[in-house]
C-alpha positions in Angstrom: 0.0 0.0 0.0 2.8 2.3 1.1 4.7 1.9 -2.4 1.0 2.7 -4.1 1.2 6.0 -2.2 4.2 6.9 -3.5 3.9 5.4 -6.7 0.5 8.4 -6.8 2.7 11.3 -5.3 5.6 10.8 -7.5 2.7 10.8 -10.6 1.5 14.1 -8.8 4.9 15.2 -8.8 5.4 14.6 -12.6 2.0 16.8 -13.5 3.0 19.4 -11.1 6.1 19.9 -12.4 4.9 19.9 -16.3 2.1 22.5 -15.3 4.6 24.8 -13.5 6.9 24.8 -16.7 3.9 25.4 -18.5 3.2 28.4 -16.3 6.9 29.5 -16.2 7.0 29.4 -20.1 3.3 31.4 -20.1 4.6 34.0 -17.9 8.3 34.2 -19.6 7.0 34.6 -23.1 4.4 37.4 -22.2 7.0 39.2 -19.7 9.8 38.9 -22.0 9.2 42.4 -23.5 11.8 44.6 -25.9 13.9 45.9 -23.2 14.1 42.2 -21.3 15.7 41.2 -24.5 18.2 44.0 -25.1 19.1 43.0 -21.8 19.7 39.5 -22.6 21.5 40.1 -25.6 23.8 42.8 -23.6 25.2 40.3 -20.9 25.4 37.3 -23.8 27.0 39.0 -26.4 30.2 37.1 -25.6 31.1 33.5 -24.8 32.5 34.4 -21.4 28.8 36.4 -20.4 27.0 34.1 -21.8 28.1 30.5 -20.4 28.0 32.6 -17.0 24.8 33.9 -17.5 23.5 30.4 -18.1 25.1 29.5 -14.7 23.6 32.0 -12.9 20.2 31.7 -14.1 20.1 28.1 -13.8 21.5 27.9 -10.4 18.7 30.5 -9.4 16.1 28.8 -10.6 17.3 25.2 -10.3 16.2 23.8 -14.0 18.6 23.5 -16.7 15.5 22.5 -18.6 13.7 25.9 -18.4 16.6 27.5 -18.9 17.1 25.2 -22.0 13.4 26.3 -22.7 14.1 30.0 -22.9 17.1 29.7 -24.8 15.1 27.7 -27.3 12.3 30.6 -27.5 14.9 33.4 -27.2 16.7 31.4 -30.2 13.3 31.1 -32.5 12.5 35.0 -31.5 16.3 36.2 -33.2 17.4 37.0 -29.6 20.5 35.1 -29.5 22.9 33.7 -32.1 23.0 30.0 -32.3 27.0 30.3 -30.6 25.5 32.2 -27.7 22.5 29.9 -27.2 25.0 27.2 -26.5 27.3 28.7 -24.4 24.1 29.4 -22.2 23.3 25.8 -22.5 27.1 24.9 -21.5 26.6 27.3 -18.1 23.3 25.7 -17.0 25.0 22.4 -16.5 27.5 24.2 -14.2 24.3 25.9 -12.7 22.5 22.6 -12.0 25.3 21.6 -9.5 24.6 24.8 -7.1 21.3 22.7 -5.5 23.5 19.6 -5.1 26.0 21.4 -3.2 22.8 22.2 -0.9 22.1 19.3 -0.4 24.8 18.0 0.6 26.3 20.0 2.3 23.2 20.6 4.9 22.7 16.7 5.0 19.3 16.6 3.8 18.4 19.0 6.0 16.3 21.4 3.6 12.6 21.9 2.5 12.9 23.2 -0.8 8.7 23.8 -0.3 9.4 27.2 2.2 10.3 28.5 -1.1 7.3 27.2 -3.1 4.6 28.0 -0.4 4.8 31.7 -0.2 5.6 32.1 -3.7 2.2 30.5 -4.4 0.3 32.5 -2.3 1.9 35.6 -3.3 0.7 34.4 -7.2 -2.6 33.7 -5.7 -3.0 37.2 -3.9 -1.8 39.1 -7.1 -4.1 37.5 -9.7 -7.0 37.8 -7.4 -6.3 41.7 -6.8 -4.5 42.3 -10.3 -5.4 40.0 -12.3 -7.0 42.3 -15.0 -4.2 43.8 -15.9 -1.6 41.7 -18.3 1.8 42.6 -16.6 0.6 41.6 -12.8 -1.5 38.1 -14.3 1.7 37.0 -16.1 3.8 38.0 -13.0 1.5 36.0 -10.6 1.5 32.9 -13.1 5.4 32.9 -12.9 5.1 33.1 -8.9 2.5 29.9 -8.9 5.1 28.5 -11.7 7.9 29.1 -9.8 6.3 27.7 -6.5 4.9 24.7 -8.3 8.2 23.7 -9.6 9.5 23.3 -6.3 5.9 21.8 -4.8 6.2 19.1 -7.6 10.3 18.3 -7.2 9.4 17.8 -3.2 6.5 15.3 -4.1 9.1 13.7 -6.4 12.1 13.5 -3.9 9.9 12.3 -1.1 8.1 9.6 -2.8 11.3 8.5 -4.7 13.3 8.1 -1.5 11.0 6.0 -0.3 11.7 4.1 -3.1 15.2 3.7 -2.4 14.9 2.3 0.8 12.9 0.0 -0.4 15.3 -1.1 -3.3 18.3 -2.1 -2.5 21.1 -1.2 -4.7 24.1 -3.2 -3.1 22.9 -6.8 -4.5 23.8 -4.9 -7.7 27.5 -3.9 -6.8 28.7 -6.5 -8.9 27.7 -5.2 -11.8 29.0 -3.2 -14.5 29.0 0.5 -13.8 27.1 1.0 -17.8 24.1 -0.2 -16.0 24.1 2.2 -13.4 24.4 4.6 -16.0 21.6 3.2 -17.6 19.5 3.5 -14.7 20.7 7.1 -14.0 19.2 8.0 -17.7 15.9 6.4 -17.1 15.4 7.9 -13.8 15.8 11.2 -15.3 13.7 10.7 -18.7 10.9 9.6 -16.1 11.3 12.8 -13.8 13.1 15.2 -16.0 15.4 16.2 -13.4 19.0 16.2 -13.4 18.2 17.8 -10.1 15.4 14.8 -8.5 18.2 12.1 -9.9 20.9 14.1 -7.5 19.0 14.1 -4.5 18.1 10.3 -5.0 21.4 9.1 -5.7 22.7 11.1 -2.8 19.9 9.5 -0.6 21.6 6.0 -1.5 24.9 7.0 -0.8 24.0 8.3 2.3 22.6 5.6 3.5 25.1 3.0 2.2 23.2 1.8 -0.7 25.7 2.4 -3.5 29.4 3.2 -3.5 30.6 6.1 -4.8 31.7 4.6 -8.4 28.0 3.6 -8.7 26.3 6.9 -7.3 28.7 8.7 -10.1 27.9 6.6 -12.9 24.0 7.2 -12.2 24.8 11.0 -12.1 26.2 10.8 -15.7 23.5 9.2 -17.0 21.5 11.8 -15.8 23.4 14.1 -18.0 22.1 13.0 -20.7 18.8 11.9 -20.1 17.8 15.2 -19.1 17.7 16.3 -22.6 14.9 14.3 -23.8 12.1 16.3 -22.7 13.8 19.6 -24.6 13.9 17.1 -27.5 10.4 16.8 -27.7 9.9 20.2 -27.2 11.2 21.2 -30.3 9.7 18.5 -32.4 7.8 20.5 -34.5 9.6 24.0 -33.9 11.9 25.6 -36.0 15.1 24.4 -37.6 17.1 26.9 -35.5 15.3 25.5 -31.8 16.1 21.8 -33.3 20.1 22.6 -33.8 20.3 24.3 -30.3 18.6 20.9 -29.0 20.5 18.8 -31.4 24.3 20.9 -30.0 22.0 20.2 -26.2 22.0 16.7 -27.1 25.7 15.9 -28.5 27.4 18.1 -26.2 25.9 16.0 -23.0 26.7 12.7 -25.3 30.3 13.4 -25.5 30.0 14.6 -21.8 28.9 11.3 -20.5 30.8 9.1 -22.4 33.9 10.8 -21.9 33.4 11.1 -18.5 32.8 7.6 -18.2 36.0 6.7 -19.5 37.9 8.6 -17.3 36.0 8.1 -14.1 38.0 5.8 -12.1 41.0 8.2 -12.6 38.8 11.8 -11.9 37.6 9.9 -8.6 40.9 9.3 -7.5 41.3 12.4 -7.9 39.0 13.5 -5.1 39.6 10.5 -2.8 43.5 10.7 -2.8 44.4 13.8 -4.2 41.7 16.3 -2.9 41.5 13.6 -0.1 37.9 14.2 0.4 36.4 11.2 2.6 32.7 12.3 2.6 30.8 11.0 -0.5 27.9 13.0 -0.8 30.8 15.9 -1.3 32.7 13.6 -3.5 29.5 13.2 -5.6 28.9 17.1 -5.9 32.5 17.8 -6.7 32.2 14.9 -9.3 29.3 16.4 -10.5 30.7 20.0 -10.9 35.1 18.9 -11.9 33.1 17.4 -15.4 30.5 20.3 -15.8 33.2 22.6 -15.5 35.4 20.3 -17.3 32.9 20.4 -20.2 33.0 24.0 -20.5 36.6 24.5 -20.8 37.0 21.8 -23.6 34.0 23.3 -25.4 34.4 26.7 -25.4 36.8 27.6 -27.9 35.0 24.9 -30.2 31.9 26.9 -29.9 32.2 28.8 -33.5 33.0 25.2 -35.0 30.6 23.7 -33.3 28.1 25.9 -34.4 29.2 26.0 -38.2 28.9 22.2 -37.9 25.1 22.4 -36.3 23.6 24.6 -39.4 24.3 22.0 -41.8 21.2 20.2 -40.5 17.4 21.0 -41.0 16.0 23.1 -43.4 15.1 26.9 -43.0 11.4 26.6 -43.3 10.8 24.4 -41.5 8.9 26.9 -39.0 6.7 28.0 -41.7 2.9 27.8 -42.0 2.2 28.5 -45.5 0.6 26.2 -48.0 2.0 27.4 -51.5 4.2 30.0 -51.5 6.7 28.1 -48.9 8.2 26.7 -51.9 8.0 29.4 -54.7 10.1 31.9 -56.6 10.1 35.1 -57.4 12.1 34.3 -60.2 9.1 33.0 -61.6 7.0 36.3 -61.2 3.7 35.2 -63.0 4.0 31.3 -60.9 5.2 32.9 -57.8 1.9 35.6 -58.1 -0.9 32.6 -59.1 0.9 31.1 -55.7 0.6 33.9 -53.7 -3.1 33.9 -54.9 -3.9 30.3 -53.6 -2.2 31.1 -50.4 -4.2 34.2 -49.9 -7.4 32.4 -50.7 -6.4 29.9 -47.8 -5.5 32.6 -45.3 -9.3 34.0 -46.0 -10.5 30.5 -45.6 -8.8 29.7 -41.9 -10.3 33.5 -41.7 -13.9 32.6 -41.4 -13.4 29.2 -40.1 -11.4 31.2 -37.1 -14.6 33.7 -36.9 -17.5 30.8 -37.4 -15.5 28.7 -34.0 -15.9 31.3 -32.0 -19.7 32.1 -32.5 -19.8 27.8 -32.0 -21.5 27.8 -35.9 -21.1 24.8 -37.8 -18.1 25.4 -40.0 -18.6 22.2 -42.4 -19.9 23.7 -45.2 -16.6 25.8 -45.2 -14.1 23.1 -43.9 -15.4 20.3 -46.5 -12.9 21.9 -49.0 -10.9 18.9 -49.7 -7.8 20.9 -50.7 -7.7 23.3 -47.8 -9.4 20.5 -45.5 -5.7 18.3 -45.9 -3.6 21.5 -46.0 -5.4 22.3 -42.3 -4.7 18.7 -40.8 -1.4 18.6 -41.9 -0.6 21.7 -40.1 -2.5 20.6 -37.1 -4.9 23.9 -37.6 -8.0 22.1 -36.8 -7.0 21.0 -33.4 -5.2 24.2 -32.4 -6.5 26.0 -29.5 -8.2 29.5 -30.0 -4.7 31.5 -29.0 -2.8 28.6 -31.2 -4.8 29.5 -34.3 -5.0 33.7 -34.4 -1.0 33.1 -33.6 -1.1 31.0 -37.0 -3.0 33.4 -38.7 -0.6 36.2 -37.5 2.0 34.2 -38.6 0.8 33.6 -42.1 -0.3 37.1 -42.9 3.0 38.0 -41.8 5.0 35.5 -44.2 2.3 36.6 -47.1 3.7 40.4 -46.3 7.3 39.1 -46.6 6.2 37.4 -49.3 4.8 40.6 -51.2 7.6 42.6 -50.4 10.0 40.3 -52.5 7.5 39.7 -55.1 6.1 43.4 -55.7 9.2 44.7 -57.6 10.2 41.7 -60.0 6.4 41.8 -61.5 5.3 44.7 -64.4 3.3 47.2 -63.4 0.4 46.0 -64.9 0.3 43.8 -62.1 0.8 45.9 -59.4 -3.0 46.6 -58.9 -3.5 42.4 -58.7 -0.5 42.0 -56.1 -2.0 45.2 -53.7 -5.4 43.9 -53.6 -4.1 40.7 -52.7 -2.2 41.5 -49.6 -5.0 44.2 -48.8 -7.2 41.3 -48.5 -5.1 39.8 -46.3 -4.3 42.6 -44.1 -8.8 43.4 -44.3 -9.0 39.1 -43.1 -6.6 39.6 -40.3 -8.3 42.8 -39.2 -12.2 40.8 -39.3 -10.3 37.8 -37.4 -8.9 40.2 -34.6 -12.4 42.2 -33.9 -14.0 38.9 -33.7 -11.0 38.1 -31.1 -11.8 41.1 -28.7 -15.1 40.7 -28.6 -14.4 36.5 -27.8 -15.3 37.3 -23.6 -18.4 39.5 -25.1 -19.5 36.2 -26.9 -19.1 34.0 -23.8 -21.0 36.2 -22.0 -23.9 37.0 -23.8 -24.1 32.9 -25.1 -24.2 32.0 -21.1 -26.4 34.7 -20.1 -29.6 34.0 -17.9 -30.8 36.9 -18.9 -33.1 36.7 -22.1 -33.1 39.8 -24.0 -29.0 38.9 -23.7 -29.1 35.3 -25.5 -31.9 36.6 -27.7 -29.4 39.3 -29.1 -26.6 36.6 -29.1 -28.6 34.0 -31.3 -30.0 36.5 -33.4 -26.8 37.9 -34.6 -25.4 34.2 -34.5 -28.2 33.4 -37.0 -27.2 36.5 -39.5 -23.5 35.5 -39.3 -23.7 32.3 -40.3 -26.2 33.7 -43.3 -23.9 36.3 -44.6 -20.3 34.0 -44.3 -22.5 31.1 -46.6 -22.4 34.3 -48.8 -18.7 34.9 -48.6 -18.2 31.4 -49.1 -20.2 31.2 -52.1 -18.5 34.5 -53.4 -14.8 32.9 -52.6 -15.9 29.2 -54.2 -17.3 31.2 -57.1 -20.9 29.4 -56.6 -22.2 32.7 -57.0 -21.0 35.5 -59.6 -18.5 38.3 -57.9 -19.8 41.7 -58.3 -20.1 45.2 -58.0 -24.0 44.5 -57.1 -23.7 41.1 -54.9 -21.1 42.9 -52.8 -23.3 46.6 -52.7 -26.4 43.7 -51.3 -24.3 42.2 -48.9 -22.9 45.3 -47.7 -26.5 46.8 -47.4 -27.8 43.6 -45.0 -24.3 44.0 -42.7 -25.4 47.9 -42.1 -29.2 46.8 -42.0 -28.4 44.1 -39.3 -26.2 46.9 -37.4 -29.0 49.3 -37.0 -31.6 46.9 -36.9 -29.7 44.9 -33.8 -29.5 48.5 -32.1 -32.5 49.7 -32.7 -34.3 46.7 -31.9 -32.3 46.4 -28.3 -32.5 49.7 -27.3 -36.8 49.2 -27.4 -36.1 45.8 -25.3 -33.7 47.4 -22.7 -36.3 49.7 -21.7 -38.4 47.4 -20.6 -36.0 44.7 -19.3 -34.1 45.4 -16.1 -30.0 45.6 -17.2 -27.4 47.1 -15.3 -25.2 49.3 -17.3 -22.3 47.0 -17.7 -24.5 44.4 -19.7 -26.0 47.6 -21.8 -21.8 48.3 -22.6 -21.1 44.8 -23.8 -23.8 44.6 -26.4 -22.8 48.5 -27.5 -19.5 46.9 -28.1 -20.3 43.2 -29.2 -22.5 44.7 -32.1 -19.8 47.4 -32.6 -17.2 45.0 -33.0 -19.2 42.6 -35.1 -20.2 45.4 -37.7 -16.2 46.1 -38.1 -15.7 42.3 -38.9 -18.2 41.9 -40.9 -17.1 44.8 -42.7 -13.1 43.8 -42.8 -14.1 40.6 -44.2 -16.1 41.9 -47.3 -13.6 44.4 -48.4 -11.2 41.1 -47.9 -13.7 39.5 -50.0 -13.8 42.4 -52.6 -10.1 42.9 -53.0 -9.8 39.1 -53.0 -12.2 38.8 -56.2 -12.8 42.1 -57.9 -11.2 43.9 -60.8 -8.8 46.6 -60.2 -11.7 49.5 -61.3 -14.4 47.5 -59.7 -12.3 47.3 -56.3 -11.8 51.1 -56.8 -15.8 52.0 -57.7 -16.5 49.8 -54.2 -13.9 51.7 -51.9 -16.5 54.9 -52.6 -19.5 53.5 -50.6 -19.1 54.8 -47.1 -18.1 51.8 -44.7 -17.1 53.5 -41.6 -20.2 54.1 -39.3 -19.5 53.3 -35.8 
């Protein structure tokens, strides 16, 4: 029963710990402002600063994962250079040893969770008060984060010392030290914790479990096996995060293994020549003489390493486009008939983005087989809300790049076809982000108890499902693009606008609504008018000739 228990709690120690890095890497990314990363790239911008700013960090925070993590977003974001981002990498192994040194050195003797507790509640206390504003929620997640981490390592410690007593190591002296190795990478694939495998290892030494040969071959398993989480990580980021984890991966390869070889002789180092007796400082000097160790052999290899790391993956790999990933503007009329297609997929994630929100059925848009295979290959469908406008960003963005090479190798006949294309892109993006601010609006007025509420939300749920069957019928070409289908459709968006108010303001004056509910309609059918209206000028400069496009731009679209 007892092993059960523990068994649970180290489970619970596993999901704590993921959550908290989920938190941490939450909190980092939206706290990670311009200034944060001048700063970064001010105290890496040489080898020394930066393997010592990896030390320091690490050690502070006690995960050369998250650290690993950051360099990895820091690297996709352009902060640092790929020679930097490993020298970082190289100073977080060094920083990993600081908590070992703790440990030993105090015997066991400290509870990691009097950092964890008040951090939580401090997290807790700000995003109750604060937790409107962007800057205090994303600091309080990083305080729950940060307490978390420290909550889950303490359910992992516990529960696997119990363990240890319970298995006894010394049957397995005899064996040969590569399974101890063995044993120290599994450990640390299962707890991702170069840190959890530490304190175990030194809870068998202390107690007489293992010998010091044995405790030291566990530990450099644990080198490596720490890496495995930040390998899947970066699975499907881009090629520069999967060199940095590739350089993470080799460099703690060639760490082990020549460690290893050389262990007998670096122990009797510290036994007879630093004539340290105690083990558990034996271990953490072991522990820091090949991290250190590391860092002077690979140092002035850093350039070479790095030259050696870009020969593998591809560039694009971090891109989201569909067609013009792999065309040329050296073809001008192939690369424009491309960058066509791919806006006419960016409109069509558009509305399927706009349609999820409202909760409308999105098949008779989705069913396009062409787009439909695009979409799962890029994992769109099952993207969360945030996952998806970050895709779209990221599209319109690489369609603008896109453009900017493409504009000046085309005649200038073409011009007017290339503008109205990214125009409709820019017009999508803009219908896709009012839709966005107003997602809370939706949530409320869908839940609401309150009937002249839902009443308002179905009835403009209704008309917005009508009008994007229109713009799918316009875009699929199922009904004839013009001047005069696009005047009507404009018409019924400003009819349902005043209509939608009008109608409202007779309700609320008979139904008893307290000012903030009057606000959110004001601004959900505000905001829904301005979509609506993005999207048919998207639609417009999507399909229309250059005059027609021109003769459109004249009716007056701008009430508010």
């Amino acid at each position: 029963m007892d092993t059960f228990y523990h068994i649970l709690k180290l489970s619970a120690g596993i999901g704590l710990f993921l959550f908290a890095m989920y938190l941490l890497e939450e909190s980092l990314k939206n706290l990670s402002g311009r200034s944060f990363k001048l700063f970064l790239q001010r105290i890496t911008k040489n080898k020394i600063g930066a393997v010592t700013g990896g030390a320091i960090v690490t050690g502070v925070l006690q995960s050369s994962s998250m650290v690993s993590f950051m360099v990895l977003a820091f690297v996709g974001a352009g902060v640092f250079t790929m020679r930097n981002a490993m020298a970082i990498i190289l100073g977080a192994n060094l920083g990993t040893t600081l908590d070992s040194w703790v440990v030993a050195t105090l015997g066991f003797k400290m509870d990691i969770e009097v950092v964890s507790y008040p951090a939580v509640c401090a997290g807790g206390v700000l995003l109750i008060l604060f937790g409107s504003q962007k800057t205090y929620r994303y600091i309080s997640y990083f305080l729950f984060g940060f307490g978390l981490l420290f909550i889950g390592l303490s359910f992992m410690k516990t529960s696997m010392e119990a363990q240890v007593k319970v298995f006894d190591f010394s049957q397995y002296a005899s064996m040969s030290l590569a399974v101890f190795l063995l044993i120290g990478f599994i450990i640390t694939v299962l707890v991702q914790s170069s840190s959890v495998t530490m304190a175990l290892t030194l809870s068998a030494l202390h107690v007489g479990a293992i010998s010091l040969p044995i405790a030291a071959a566990i530990i450099l398993g644990s080198q490596t096996g720490t890496t495995i989480k930040i390998m899947l990580g970066a699975i499907n980021g881009s090629a520069s995060k999967k060199r940095i984890v590739l350089g993470n991966f080799l460099f703690n390869v060639f760490v082990t293994l020549f460690a290893y070889l050389l262990l007998s002789p670096i122990l009797l180092l510290i036994t007879d020549i630093f004539n340290i007796k105690d083990p558990l400082i034996g271990l953490v000097i072991f522990s820091s003489i090949i991290n250190l160790g590391s860092i002077i052999i690979f140092s002035p290899l850093l350039d070479k390493f790095t030259h050696f790391l870009e020969r593998f993956f591809k560039d694009s790999d971090g891109s989201v486009t569909a067609f013009i990933g792999h065309a040329s503007t050296a073809e001008p009329m192939t690369a424009l008939d491309l960058f066509k297609r791919e806006t006419n997929y960016f409109i069509h994630n558009s509305m399927l983005f706009n349609l999820e929100l409202f909760k409308i059925d999105k098949y008779y848009i989705s069913k396009d087989s062409d787009y439909k295979s695009i979409n799962e290959k890029n994992k769109f469908f099952i993207k969360t809300i945030e996952e998806k406008y970050d895709f779209l960003k990221q599209l319109q963005g690489e369609l603008q790049v896109f453009y900017i090479e493409l504009r000046p190798k085309l005649q200038p006949e073409e011009y007017s076809n290339v503008n109205q294309l990214i125009s409709a892109a820019r017009s999508s993006l803009h219908s896709v982000k009012s839709v966005k601010d107003i997602g809370t609006n939706i949530t409320n007025l869908r839940h609401s108890s309150k009937d002249i509420k839902y009443n308002f939300f179905i009835h403009h749920k209704q008309e917005t499902e009508a009008l994007y069957r229109q713009f799918n019928a316009l875009i699929t070409q199922e009904i004839p693009a013009s001047f005069e289908n696009l005047q009507d459709i404009f018409n019924i968006i400003e009819s349902n606008y005043t209509s939608a108010l009008n109608n409202f303001y007779t309700e609320a004056q008979n139904a008893p609504l307290e000012k903030i509910d009057i606000t959110t309609v004001i601004n959900f059918n505000r905001e829904l008018f301005t979509a609506n209206k993005a999207m048919l000028m998207a639609v417009k400069d999507f399909l229309l000739k250059e005059k027609q496009a021109q003769e459109f731009n004249e009716v007056p679209v701008y009430k508010t």
